[in-house]
Every structure is written in structure tokens, then in C-alpha cells.
LODOLUM-393676 format. One record per residue: residue in three letters; x, y, z of N, C-alpha, C in turn. Coordinates in pm, whole numbers, plus 50000, padded with zeros to 5 digits. Atoms other than C-alpha are relative to their C-alpha. Example, Ala and Ser with C-alpha at 12.3 -4.5 7.8 and 13.67 -1.06 7.14 Angstrom:
2
ALA500894988150000512304955050780500905012050000
SER499184988149994513674989450714499235010950073
# end
This chain:
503
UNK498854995950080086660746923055501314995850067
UNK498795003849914089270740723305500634988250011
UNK500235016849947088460702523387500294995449812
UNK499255005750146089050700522978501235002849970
UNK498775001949994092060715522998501024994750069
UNK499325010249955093370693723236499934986149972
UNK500025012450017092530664023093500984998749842
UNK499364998550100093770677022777501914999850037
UNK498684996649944096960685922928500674984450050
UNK499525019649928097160644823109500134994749891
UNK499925008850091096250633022809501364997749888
UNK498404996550047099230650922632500734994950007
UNK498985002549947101580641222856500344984150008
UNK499795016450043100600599422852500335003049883
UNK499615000550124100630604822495501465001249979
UNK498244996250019104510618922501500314990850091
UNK499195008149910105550595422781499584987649921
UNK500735011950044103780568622608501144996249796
UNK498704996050087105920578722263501174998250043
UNK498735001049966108800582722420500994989150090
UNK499925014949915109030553222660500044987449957
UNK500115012750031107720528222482500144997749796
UNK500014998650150107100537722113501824998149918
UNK498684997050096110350551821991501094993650015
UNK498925013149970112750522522198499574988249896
UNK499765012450100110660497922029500104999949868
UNK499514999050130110930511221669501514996649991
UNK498414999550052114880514921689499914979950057
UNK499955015949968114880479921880499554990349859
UNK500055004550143113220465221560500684996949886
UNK499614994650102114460481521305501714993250023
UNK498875007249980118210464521475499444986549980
UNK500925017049942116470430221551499774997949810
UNK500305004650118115160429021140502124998649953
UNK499405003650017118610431921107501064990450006
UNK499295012549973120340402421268500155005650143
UNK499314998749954121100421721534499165000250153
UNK501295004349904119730403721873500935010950178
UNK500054991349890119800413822256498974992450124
UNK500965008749877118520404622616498635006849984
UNK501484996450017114870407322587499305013650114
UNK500594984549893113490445922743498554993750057
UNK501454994749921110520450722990499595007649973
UNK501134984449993107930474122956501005008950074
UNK499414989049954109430506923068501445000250096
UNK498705005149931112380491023251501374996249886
UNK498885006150003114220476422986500664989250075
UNK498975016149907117010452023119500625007950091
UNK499014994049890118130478423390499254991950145
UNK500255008149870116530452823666501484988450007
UNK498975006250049119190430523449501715000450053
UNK498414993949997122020450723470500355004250176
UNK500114996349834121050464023872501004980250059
UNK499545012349905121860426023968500854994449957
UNK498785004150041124700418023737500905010250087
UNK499324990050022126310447523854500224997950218
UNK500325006449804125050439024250501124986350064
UNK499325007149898126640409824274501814999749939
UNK498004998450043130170417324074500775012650108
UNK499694992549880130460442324376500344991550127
UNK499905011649860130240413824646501274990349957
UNK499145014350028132630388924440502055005549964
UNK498984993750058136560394924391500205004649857
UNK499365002150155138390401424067500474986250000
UNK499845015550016138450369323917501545004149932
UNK498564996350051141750384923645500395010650060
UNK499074990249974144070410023757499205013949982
UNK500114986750090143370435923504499064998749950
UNK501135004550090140300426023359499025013050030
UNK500474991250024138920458723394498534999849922
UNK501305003550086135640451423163499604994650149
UNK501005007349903134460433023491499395011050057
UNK500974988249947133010470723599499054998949953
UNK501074998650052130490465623340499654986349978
UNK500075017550049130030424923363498574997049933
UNK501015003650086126620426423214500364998349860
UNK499684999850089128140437322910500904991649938
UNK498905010550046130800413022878499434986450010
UNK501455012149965127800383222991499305004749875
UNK500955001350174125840396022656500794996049909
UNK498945000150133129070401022447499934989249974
UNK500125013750058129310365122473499094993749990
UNK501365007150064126060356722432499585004449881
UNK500944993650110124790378722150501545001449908
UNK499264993550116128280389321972500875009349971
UNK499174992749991130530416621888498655013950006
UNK501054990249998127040436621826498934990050071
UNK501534997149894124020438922090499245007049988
UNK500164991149958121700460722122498804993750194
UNK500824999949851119490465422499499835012950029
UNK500724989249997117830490722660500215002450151
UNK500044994149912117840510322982498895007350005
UNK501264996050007114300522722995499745007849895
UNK500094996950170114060544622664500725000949953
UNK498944998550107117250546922617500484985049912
UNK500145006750139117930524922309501454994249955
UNK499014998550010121710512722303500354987649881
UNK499435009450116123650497922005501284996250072
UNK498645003449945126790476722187500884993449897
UNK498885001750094129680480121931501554988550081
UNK498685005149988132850459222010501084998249882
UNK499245000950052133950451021658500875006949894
UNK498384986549991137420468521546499615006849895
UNK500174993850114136030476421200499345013450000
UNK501424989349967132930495221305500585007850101
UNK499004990349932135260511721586500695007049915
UNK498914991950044137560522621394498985009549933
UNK500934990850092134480538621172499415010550086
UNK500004985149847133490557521477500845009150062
UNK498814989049949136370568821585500675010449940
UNK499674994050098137080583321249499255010049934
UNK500674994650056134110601721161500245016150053
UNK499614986349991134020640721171498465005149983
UNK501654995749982130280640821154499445003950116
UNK500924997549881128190661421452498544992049966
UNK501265010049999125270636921345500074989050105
UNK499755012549926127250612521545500505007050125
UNK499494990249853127840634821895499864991350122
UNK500505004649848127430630922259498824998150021
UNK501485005649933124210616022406499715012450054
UNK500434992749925121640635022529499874998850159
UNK500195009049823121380613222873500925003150069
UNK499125000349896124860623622951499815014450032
UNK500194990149970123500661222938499335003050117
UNK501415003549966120730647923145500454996550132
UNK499585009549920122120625023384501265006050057
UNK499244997049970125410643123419500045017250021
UNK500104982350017124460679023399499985003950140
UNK499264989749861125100686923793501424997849987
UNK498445004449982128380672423728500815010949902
UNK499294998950136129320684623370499595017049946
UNK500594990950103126390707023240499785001549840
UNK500015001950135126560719022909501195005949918
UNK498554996550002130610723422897500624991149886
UNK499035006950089132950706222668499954986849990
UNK500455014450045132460672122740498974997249939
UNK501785001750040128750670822701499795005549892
UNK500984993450032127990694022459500424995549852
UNK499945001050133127670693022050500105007549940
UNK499934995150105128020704121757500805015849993
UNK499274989749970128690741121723500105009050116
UNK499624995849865128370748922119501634992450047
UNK499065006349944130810721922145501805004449936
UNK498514994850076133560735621860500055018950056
UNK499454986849964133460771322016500254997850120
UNK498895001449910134180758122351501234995149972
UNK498505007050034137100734822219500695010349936
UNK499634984650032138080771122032500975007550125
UNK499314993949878138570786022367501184990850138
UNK499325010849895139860756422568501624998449944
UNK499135007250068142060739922370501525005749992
UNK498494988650001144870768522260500574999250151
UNK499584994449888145390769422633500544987050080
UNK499705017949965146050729222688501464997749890
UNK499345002650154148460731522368501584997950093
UNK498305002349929152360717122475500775010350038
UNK499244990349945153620749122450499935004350139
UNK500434996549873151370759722715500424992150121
UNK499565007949875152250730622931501405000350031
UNK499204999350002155540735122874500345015550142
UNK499834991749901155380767323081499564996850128
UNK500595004849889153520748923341501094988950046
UNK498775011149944156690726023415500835004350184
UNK499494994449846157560749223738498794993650088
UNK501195008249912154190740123879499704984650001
UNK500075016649959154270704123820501274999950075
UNK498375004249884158290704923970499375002950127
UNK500704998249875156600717124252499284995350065
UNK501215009049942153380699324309501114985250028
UNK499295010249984155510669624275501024997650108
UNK499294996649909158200679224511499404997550128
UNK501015000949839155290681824791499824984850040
UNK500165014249963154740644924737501354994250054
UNK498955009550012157650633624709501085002950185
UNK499644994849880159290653925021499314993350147
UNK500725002149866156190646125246500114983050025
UNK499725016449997156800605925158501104999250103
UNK498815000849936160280614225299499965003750121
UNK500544997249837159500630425609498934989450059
UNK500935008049937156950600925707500624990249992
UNK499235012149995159470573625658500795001250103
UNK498984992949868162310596225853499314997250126
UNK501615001749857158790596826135500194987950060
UNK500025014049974159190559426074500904991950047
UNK498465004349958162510556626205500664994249866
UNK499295004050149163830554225864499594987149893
UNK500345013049989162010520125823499184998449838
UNK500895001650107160010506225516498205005850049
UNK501474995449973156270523125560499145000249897
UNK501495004450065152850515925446499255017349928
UNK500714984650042151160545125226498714993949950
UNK500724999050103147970547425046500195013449944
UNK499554991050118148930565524747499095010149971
UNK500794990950056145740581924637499515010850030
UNK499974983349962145290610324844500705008649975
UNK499154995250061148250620824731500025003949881
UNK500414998950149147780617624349499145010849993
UNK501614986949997144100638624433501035013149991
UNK499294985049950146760667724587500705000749881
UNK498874994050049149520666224344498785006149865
UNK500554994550098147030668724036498885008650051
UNK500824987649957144550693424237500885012049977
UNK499494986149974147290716124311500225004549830
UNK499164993350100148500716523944498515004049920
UNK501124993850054145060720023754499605012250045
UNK499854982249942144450750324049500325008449971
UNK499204988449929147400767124069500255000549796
UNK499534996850179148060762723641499125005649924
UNK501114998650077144470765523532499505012850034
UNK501124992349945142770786223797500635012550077
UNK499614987749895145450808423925500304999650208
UNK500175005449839145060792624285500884991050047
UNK499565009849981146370767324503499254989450062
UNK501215012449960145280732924585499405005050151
UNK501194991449890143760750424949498895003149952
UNK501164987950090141860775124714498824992149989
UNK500805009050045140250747924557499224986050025
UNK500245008649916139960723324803498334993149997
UNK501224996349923136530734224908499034994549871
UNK500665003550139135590727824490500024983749973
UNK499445012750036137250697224475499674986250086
UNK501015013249943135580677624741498664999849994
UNK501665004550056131960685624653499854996349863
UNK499935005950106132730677624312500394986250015
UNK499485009950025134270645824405498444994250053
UNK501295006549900130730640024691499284998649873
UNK501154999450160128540651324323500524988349929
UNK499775010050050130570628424148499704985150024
UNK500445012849939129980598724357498394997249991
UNK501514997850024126130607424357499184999049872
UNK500775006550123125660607324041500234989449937
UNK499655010550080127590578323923498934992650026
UNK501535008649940124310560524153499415001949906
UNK501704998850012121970570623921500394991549808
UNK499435004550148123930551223590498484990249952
UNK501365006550043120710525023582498895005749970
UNK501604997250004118140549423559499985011949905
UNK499824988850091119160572423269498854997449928
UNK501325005050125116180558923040498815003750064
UNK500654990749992113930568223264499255012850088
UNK500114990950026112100596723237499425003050132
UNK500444990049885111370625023522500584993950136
UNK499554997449903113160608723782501325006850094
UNK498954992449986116090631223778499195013450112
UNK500884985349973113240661623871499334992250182
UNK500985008749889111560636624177501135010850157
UNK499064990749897112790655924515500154988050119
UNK499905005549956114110627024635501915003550103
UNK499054991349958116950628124866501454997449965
UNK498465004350120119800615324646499915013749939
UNK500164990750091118210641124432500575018250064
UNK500054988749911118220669024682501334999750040
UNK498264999449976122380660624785500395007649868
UNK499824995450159122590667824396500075014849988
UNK500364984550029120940698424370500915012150114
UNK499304987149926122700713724652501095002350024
UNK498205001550025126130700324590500125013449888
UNK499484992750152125810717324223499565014150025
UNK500144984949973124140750624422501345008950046
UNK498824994449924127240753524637501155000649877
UNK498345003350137130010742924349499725014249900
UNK500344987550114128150770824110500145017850129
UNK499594989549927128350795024377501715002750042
UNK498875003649956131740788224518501205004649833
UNK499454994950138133330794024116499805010949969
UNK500274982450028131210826324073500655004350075
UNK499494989249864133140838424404500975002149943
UNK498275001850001136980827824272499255009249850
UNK500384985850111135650851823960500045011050036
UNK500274989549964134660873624114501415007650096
UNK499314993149901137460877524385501635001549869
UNK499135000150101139960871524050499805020349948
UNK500094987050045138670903023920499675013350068
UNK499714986049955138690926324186501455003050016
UNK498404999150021142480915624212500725006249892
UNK499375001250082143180913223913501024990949959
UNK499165010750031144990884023755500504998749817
UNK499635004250124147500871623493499344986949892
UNK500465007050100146400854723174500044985150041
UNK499865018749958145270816323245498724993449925
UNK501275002350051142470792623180498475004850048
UNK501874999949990139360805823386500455015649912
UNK499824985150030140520844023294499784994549823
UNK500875003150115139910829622912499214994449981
UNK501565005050062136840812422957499165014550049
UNK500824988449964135690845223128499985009449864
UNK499924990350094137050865522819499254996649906
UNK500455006350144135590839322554498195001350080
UNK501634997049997132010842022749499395013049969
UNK500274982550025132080879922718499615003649848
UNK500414998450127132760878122350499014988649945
UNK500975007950062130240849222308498574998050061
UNK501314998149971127150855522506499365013150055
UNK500354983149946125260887322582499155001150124
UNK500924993349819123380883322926500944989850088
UNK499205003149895125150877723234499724979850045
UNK499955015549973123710842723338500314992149881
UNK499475004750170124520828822968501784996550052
UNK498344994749911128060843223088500334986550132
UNK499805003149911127860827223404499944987550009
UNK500505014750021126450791223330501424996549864
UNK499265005250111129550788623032501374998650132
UNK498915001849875131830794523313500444989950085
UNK500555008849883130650773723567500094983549892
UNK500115016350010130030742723344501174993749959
UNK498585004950083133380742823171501145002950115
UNK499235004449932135000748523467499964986250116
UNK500535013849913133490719823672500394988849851
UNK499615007850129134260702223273501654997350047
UNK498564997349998138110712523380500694993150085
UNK499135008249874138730702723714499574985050026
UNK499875015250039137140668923679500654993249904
UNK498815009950076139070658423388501365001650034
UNK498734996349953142080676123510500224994750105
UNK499535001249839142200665423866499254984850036
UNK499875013449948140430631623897500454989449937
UNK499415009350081141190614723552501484995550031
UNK498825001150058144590623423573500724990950196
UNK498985005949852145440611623986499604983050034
UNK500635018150003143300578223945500864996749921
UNK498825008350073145870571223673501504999150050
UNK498834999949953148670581123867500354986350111
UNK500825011549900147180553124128500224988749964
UNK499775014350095147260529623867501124998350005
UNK498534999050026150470531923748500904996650102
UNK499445005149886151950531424107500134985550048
UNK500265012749946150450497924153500254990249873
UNK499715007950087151510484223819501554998550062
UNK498555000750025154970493123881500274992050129
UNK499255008849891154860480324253499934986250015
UNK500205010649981153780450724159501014994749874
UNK498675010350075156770445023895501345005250008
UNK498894993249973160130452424011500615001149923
UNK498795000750120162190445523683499185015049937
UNK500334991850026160020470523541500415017250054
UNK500364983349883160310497723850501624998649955
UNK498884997549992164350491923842500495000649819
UNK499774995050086164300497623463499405015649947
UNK499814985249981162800529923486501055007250058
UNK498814996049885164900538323784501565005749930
UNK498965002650038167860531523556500375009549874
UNK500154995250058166310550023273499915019150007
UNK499884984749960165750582923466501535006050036
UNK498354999749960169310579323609500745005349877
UNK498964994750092170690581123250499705013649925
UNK500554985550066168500608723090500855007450093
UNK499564982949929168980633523374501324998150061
UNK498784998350004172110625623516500465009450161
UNK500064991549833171150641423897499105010149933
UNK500064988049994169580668123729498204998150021
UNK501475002249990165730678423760499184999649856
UNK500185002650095163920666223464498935011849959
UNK500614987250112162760692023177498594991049950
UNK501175006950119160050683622890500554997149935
UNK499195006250142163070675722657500424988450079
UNK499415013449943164400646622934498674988849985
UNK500995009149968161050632822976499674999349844
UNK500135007150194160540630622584501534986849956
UNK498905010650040163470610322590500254984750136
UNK500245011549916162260583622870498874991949910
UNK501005008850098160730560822610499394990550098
UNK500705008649915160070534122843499084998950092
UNK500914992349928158600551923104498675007149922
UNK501114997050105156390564322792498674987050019
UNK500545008550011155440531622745499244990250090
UNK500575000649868154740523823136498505003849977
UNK500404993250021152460546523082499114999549926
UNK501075006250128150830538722779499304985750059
UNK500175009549991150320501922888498945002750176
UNK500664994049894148780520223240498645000649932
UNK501314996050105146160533123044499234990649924
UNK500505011850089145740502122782498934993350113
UNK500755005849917144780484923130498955007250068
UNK500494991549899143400512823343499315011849926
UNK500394987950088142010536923071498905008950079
UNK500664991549923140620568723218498165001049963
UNK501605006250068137260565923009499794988249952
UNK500115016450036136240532023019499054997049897
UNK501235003250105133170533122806499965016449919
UNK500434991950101132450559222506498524998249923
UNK501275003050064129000566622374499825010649936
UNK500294996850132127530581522060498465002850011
UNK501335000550054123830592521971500305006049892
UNK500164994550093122970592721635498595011449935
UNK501074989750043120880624521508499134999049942
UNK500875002350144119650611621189500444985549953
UNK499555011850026119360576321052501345001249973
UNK498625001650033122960562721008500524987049936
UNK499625016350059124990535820861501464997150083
UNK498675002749969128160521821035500114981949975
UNK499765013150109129630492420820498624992749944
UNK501415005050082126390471720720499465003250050
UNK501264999449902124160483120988499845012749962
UNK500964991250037121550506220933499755007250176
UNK500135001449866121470521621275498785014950021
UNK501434992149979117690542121346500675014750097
UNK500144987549904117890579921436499775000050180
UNK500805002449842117670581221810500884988950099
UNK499615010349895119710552121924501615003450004
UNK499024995249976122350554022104501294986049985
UNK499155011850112126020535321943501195001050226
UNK499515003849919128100523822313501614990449945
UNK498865008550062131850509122276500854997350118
UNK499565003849823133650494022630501025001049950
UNK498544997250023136980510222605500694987150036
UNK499305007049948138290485822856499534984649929
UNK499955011450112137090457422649500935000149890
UNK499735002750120138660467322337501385000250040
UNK498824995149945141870477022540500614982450106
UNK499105015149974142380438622640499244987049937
UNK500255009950114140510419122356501434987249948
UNK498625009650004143380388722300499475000949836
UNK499805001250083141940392321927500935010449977
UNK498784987650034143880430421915500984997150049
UNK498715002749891146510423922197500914990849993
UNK499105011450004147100391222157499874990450144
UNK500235010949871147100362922429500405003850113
UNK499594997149867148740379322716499615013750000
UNK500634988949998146170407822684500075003950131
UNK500294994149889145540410123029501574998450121
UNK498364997549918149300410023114500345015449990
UNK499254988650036151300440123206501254995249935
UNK499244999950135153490439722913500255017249921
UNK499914986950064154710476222850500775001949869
UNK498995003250168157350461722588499325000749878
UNK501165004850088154280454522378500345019349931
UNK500224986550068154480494722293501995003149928
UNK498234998350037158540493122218499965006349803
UNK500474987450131157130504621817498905007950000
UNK500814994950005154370524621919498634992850008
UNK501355004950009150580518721935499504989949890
UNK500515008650072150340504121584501204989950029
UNK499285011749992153070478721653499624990350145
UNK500595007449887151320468921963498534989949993
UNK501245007950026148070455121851499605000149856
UNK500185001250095146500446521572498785011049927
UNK500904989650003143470475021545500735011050087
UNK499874980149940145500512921655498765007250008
UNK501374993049992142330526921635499064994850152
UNK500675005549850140910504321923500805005950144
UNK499404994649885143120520022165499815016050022
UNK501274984649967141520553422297500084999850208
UNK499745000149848142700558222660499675015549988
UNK500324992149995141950595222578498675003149921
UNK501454995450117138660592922342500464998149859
UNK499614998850142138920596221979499415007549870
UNK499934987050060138770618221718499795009849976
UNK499604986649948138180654421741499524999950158
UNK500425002249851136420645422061500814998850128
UNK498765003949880139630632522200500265012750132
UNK500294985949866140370653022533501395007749963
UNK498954990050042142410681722509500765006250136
UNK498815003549843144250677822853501174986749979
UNK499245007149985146010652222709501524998050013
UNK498415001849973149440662322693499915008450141
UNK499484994049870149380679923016499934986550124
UNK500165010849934148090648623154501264987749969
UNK498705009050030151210627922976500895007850061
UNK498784992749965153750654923143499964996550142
UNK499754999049840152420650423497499464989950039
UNK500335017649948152090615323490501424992549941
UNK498575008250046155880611423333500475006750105
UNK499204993149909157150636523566499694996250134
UNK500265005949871155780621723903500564988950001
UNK499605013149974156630588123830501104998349983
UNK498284999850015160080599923718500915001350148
UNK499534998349894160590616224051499874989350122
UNK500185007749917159000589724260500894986449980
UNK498765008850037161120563824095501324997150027
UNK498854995650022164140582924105500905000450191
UNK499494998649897164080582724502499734990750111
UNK500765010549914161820554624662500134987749914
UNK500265012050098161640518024555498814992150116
UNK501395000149912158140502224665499684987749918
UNK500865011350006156210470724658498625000950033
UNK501384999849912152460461824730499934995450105
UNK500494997949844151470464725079499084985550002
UNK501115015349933149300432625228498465008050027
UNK501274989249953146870459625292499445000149859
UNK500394996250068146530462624929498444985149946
UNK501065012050011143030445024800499555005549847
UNK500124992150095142640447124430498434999349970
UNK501544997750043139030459524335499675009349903
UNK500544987750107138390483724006498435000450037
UNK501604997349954134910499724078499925012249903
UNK500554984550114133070522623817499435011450086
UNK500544992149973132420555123909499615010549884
UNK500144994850119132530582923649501414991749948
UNK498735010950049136390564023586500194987050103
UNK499725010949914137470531123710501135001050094
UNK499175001249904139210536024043500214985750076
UNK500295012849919140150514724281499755000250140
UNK501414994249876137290508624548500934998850126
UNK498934996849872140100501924830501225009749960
UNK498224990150041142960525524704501134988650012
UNK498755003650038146080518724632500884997350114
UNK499554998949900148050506424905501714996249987
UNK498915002750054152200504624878501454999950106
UNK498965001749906155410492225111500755009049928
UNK498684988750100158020522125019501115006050107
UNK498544995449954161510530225097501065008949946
UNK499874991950103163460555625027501524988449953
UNK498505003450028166870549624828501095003150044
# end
């Protein structure tokens, strides 16, 4: 009896791995393929991630061939595009991917309001020490009662009260630049920028979100960054199956990063509420878990994933762009001394509000064109629930729809020929006067999905660069070596490096 139920039980389990591995990739694969729609040829249970491992291997060893060419993080994908088309599909061991590029069928994605068309399950999967099952990741109606509770609390008004804490965080930078030059005998000195950026947007997500200060959070904010790095490793092997569970010792850094990070959040709860604290964002995800789940770990796991959801979009999206930006501007001076010129006239000496910085258009547009190049989510992906249609394609339940931000964000058919120029003028009427597809531009996501940090993230990325502008003038350093490298966003794998003086 036993020896049958274990065979019964093996047999099961080939059967479902055997389905799920090989069966249900090659139906959707098909079912694209009858339609025109071709692709690098999959392996048995591999897929083309042996493919993608050695495209990806050696665009790590070789410089940037363009500037800004940003798409070279994912050079497999841009090596098919032009082989196969604006549509691909390929595979990563079961996972099943449809590669969208063209603007029509974007724009049809970006527009839909259907939960048929949600977040992947792989990024629940694959990202769940990082993320969990918080706001980014999650669907349908888990995902509209977190955005419920989140959201109201991201809203302008709200950031608007948060303008003392960015004057502040900002101040720290900007002060400690000045004291290390003074150090320098007053002299021109060498920085890397990005440790800085980490602090100014740690302290303000902390001390705005969490009640704390960047110290507090310190301790959160570098095992989230170690988790972060750890898992970006495992991007080739989402398809397949069970080696997330293997107690390997990648796996085992994982598990005990995300033991400590989940512990370490229950504490600042816990020590919140023997204090007692004023109204913020964890104190309403604590209130919205109370009224929305009834047992304590329920409670505790909504907490935990949406705040690890918080301080990664809050605190690394937003200082990797600040990074950027630094190194756009130091690398064009007409640019840096027309801000300069622009902050001068708004404020007038004074310290800039949320009504001055709504009236630095240009610096808007810095900004914008930061992003066009440097976009904080480089790639966006889709699984569809239930067969689908997007423009003629018939696209099979199950597969998953992929769209390379940073592709569509310097395409010379939208942009135009000096796509991969910095060109911030290009925004002088807005987004639709800048390219030819508005819809292809998605430096924050797109539609209800879009992130809902985004204006706090436009306030303390106008307001840093206003102040840093307003007192230093800076070039790139010889030290600087340009390299974009994918991680969960495209940083850059040497940092930012920058000659600066004050004024």
C-alpha cells in the first residue's frame, strides 16, 4: 500500500512537472508561431535562458558601445528585436514570453483596465523575498485594496506637507558636500554621488513614511539593498520550477536576509506602538490590516510586504535617478548653467516651496528627459489570465506579454534621430509634443498600475537638483566609467563619479 502510494505520488508529480514544463510553454509557443509570430528556437526545459546567460555574460565584460543606450542591459532582447521584429516570443524555461515593442499594441496595454491582464506570477515567485505579496506584485482585488490604503497617503497634498523633510534631507547633502571641499582646502573635489542620493532619499521615505530617521532604517535598508542584489541573480531561472525551494546557498542568503528584514519591521511596530505615534504611512498600513484581515500573521505579512513594497520604490528608485540626473547634467554645462539661472529667477535667494518648483519648467524637463534615458523600470510585464487579444494577435491564456521600457524610451521611430541624445528641449510642449507615441513613455509604469510615489518622487528629485545647482557647479570626474547594469533598476555598475565646486 505504501510503495503504491509513492509511486502514485512520483508519478503525479512527473505528470505536473511534465505539464507544466514542457506541455503548456509549447501550446502557447504554437498557438503564437501559427500566427506569424517567430522566436529563437527553446530547449527542452531550458528554453533560450543558456541564450540569454551568455548574451548577457559577455555585455558585462564589453563597454557601452552608445552613451545612453540603456536597452544594452537586456542585449539579448534588442539581438532578437532585430532579428524576429517588433513581436517575439521566447521562453525562459516555462515561462512563455510575448516581446511587445510595437507603439500600437503598447499603447493597448497601457490602456487597458482589465485584471485579466495583471502582474506575473514569476514576479510573486521570484521576487517574493524582496516584494511578497504587496502592491507591486499583487492583483486584482488584493492589489486595489492595497492601492486604497497606500495611495491617499502618496497624494500631493500629502507631499506637500512633507516639504520640511525633503528641505532637510537635502540640506544634509548639500552642507556635507561643503564641508569636504572647505577639508579640501577650498579646491575642486572628486565625489561619488550615490551614497549620497541612497541617504538623502532613505532619510526622507524613513523619517516621512515610517516616522524614523535614515539611522532607524539603516539596518532595513542595507539588507534590502544585499536581498535586492541576490535576487536580481536569479533573473535567468524564473521558468524553472523548484529551484527557488533548493537550499542552496544563494538561496539560504535569501531566506535569511528576508528572516531578518521581516523581523526587524515587526520591531519598528511594535516599538511605534508602545510609544505611540502620529498619523503616517506604516501607522495606516497597520490600521488598514486591522480593518482588513482577522488573524495576526495575515496582519503581519500585509505589513511587512508593503512595507519592504515602500522602501524599495521609495528609496532606491528614486536615488538611482537622482545619480542619473547628476551625471546628465555634469556632463552638459549649458544645460547645468540654465538651470542654475532658472532657480536664481524663481526663488530669488529664497528656499524653494512646491509652488517655485512647479514653476522650474526646465528643470521639469531635465528631469523628464533623465528618466526618458534612465527610466526607473526598465522592463514591464503582463500575464494574461484568460485567452486575450491585443491588436491582431490572439495571445494564449498563460503567456506572459513583456515591453523594454528603455527600448521604447529611445526608439528613433518615437524620438526621432537624436534618440539617444540628451535633448531635454525635446519636452519644451510636454510628453505628447516630444515623440510621436505619448503612451510609449512610462518612466513610472502605466495605467492604474502606474506607481503611486510618483509625485513625491518628482518633488525630491526637483528639489535636490534645485539646491545642488543653486550652490555647486560640477563636471565628470576621470574616475567616472560609464556602465548601466540591471539589477531590479538600471544603475550604474561604477557609480557616479563628479569634479564639484562650490559657487
Amino acid at each position: 500500500m505504501l510503495v503504491s502510494t509513492i509511486v502514485a505520488v512520483v508519478l503525479g508529480l512527473i505528470v505536473h512537472l511534465y505539464i507544466s514544463v514542457v506541455a503548456k510553454p509549447s501550446k502557447i509557443q504554437k498557438a503564437l508561431n501559427k500566427q506569424g509570430i517567430k522566436g529563437p528556437p527553446p530547449k527542452i526545459l531550458l528554453g533560450n535562458i543558456l541564450e540569454i546567460k551568455k548574451s548577457r555574460d559577455a555585455a558585462a565584460n564589453t563597454p557601452s558601445e552608445a552613451l545612453h543606450n540603456t536597452a544594452s542591459v537586456f542585449p539579448f532582447l534588442e539581438e532578437w528585436r532585430k532579428q524576429y521584429g517588433k513581436l517575439f516570443t521566447f521562453s525562459m524555461g516555462s515561462l512563455q514570453v510575448l516581446y511587445v515593442s510595437d507603439p500600437n499594441i503598447v499603447k493597448e496595454i497601457a490602456t487597458t483596465t482589465s485584471h485579466d491582464l495583471g502582474k506575473p506570477a514569476y514576479q510573486q515567485k521570484t521576487l517574493g523575498p524582496l516584494l511578497g505579496q504587496g502592491i507591486v506584485t499583487s492583483n486584482a482585488a488584493i492589489w486595489a485594496r492595497q492601492r486604497k490604503i497606500i495611495a491617499p497617503e502618496l497624494y500631493m497634498d500629502k507631499v506637500r506637507g512633507m516639504m520640511g523633510i525633503i528641505t532637510e534631507s537635502a540640506d544634509i547633502v548639500v552642507n556635507t558636500w561643503k564641508q569636504e571641499i572647505e577639508g579640501h582646502n577650498g579646491g575642486v573635489l572628486d565625489i561619488a554621488v550615490d551614497s549620497y542620493m541612497k541617504r538623502f532619499s532613505g532619510d526622507i521615505i524613513s523619517r516621512a513614511c515610517f516616522g524614523s530617521n535614515y539611522a532607524k532604517g539603516r539596518d532595513i535598508f542595507l539588507k534590502l539593498e544585499a536581498l535586492q542584489k541576490l535576487v536580481s541573480k536569479k533573473f535567468t531561472s524564473v521558468g524553472l520550477p523548484g529551484l527557488r525551494h533548493l537550499p542552496t546557498k544563494s538561496n539560504r542568503k535569501i531566506w535569511g536576509l528576508e528572516k531578518e528584514i521581516r523581523s526587524s519591521i515587526l520591531k519598528l511596530v511594535k516599538e511605534r506602538k508602545e510609544i505611540g505615534c502620529e498619523k503616517d504611512l506604516l501607522q495606516t498600513l497597520v490600521e488598514g490590516a486591522k480593518g482588513t484581515y482577522s488573524t495576526t500573521s495575515a496582519m503581519d505579512q500585509f505589513i511587512v510586504d508593503n512595507c519592504r513594497n515602500i522602501y524599495l520604490a521609495g528609496f532606491e528608485t528614486s536615488a538611482v535617478s537622482a545619480s542619473w540626473c547628476l551625471m546628465l547634467l555634469a556632463s552638459d554645462p549649458e544645460w547645468q548653467t540654465r538651470i542654475r539661472e532658472e532657480v536664481e529667477q524663481v526663488c530669488r535667494g529664497r528656499v524653494p516651496d512646491l509652488d517655485m518648483l512647479r514653476e522650474m519648467n526646465q528643470l521639469h524637463m531635465v528631469i523628464q528627459e533623465t528618466m526618458r534615458l534612465y527610466p526607473p523600470a526598465p522592463t514591464l510585464g503582463r500575464e494574461v489570465s484568460k485567452d486575450w487579444k491585443l491588436g491582431n494577435v490572439h495571445v494564449p491564456k498563460g503567456a506572459n506579454v513583456w515591453t523594454m521600457v528603455a527600448t521604447l524610451h529611445t526608439d528613433p521611430d518615437i524620438w526621432g534621430p537624436d534618440a539617444l541624445q540628451f535633448k531635454p528641449e525635446r519636452f519644451q510642449n510636454g510628453i505628447s509634443g516630444a515623440c510621436k507615441s505619448p503612451k510609449c513613455y512610462m518612466p513610472f509604469g502605466f495605467g492604474q498600475r502606474v506607481c503611486v510615489g510618483q509625485h513625491l518622487a518628482m518633488v525630491e528629485l526637483k528639489y535636490l537638483m534645485a539646491l545642488i545647482i543653486s550652490n555647486f557647479s560640477f563636471t565628470l570626474s576621470p574616475n567616472y566609467v560609464h556602465k548601466p547594469e540591471m539589477t531590479i533598476n538600471i544603475e550604474p555598475k561604477h557609480g557616479v563619479h563628479i569634479l564639484i565646486n562650490k559657487i
